[in-house]
C-alpha positions in Angstrom: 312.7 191.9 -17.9 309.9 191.7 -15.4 306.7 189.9 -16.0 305.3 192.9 -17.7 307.4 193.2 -20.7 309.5 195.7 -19.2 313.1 196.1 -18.1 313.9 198.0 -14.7 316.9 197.9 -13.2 317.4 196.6 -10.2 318.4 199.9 -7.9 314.7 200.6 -9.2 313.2 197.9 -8.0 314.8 198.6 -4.8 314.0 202.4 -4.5 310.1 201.5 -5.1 310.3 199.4 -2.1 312.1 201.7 0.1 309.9 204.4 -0.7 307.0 202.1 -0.7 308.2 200.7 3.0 309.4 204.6 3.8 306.2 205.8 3.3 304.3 203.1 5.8 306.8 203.9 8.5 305.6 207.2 8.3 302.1 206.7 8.3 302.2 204.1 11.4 304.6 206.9 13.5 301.7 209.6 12.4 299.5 207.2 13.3 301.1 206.1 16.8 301.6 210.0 17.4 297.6 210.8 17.0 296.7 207.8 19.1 299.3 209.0 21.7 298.0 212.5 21.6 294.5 211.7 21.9 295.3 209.6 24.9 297.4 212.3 26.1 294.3 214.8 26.3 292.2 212.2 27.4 294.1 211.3 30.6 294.2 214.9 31.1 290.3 215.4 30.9 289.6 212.5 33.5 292.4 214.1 35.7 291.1 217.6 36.1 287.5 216.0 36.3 288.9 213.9 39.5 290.6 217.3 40.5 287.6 218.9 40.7 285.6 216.0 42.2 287.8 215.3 44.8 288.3 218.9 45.7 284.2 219.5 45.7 283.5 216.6 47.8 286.4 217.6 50.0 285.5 220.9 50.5 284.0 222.1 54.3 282.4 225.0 55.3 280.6 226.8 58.6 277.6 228.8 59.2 274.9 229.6 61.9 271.1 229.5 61.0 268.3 229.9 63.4 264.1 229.5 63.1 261.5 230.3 65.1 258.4 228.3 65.4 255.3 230.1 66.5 252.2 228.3 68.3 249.3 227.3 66.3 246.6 229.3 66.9 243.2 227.2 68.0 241.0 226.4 64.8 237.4 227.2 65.7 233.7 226.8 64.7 231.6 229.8 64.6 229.5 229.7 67.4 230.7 226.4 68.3 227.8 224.1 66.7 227.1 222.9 63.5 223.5 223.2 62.0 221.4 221.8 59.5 221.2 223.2 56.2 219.1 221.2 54.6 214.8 220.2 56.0 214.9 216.8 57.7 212.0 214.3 56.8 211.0 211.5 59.3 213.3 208.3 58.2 215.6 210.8 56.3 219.1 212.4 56.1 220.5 216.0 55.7 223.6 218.2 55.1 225.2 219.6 57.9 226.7 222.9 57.8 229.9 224.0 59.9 231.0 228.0 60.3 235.0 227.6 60.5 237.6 230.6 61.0 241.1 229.9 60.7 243.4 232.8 62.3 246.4 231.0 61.0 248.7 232.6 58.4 248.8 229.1 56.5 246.2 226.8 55.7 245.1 223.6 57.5 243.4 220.6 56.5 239.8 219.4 58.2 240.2 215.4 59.4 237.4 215.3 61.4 234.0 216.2 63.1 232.8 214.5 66.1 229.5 215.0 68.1 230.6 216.0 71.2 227.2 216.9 73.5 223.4 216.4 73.2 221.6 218.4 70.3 219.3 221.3 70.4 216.7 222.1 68.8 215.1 225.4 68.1 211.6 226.4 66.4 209.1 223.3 65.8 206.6 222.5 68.5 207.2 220.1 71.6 210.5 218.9 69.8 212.8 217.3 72.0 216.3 214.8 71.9 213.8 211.6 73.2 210.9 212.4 70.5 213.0 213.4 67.4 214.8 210.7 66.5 217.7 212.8 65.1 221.3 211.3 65.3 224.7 212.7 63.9 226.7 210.4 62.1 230.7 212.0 63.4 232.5 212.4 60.1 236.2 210.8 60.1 238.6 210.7 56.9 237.7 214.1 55.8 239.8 216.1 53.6 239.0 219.9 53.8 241.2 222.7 53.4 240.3 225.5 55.3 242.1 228.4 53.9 244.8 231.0 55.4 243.3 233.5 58.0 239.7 232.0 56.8 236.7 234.0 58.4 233.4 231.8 58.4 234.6 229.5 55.9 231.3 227.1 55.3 231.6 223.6 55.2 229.0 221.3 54.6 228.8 217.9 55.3 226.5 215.4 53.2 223.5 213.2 55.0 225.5 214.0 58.6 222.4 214.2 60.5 219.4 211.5 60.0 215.9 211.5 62.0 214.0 208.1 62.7 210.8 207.5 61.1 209.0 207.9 64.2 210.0 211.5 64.7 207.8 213.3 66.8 205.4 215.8 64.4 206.6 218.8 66.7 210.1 218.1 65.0 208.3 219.6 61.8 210.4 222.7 60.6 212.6 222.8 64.1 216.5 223.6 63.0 218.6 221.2 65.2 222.2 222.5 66.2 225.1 220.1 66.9 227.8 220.6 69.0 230.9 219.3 67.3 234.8 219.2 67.8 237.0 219.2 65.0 240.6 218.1 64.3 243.0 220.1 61.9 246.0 219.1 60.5 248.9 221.4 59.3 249.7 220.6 55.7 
């Protein structure tokens, strides 16, 4: 009698265990099969990966090319001088304005505008460099594109030009041109 209250047999007892221990056999084999598999596949992932790794970094090639690089073509003001395009007052400032064609096929990129001979002056009366008082400031740091195959592209440039406070009166209503030379920079 077992602690139950029942009677088994003894080749009972026995058969429950070896089915019992049978049974977990079984499941630890299915068990060590599935991890074996699965490790199996996965060494067989990471070895076509390194396959196809190795034989893309180890893979060579040939070939020819060849370019061409053209000339820029010279950037240029229109009529070479830059004018004022606002009135000038004695002890005050005004825009400058700048006529630029670009012949390029691509556009370039204004840096800079630089006096680069005495000023002129037309209309007014009696108005010269000595008596006018009129100064341009040269413009550095600038940041103007200038567009592909541009034709008289305006650019103006704020409070360039000043005239003293002593200006002579003749200067009234005079429109002073500056010769400038400006630098372009490819993109």
């Amino acid at each position: 009698m077992n602690r139950h209250g029942s009677v088994q047999t003894p080749g009972t007892q026995l058969d429950a265990r070896a089915t019992s221990s049978t049974t977990a056999m079984q499941q630890h084999a299915a068990s060590t099969k599935r991890r074996f598999a699965t490790a199996l596949v996965a060494t067989v992932i990471v070895g076509f990966t390194a396959s196809a790794a190795l034989a893309y970094l180890t893979s060579v090639g040939g070939g020819s090319g060849s370019a061409q690089t053209a000339a820029m073509q010279a950037v240029l003001i229109s009529n070479d001088i830059a004018t004022t395009s606002s009135p000038l007052l004695p002890g005050g400032s005004g825009n400058v304005t700048l006529k630029i064609d670009n012949p390029n096929n691509y556009a370039v990129t204004l840096v800079s505008v630089v006096g680069s001979g005495p000023l002129s002056f037309t209309g007014g009366t009696g108005c010269t460099l000595e008596n006018s008082g009129i100064v341009f400031a040269d413009q550095s740091g600038l940041n103007v594109t200038i567009a592909a195959s541009a034709a008289d592209q305006v650019v103006t440039l704020a409070n360039a030009v000043s005239m003293a406070s002593s200006a002579a009166s003749g200067c009234q209503g005079a429109t002073v041109e500056v010769p400038v030379t400006i630098t372009v920079h490819t993109p």
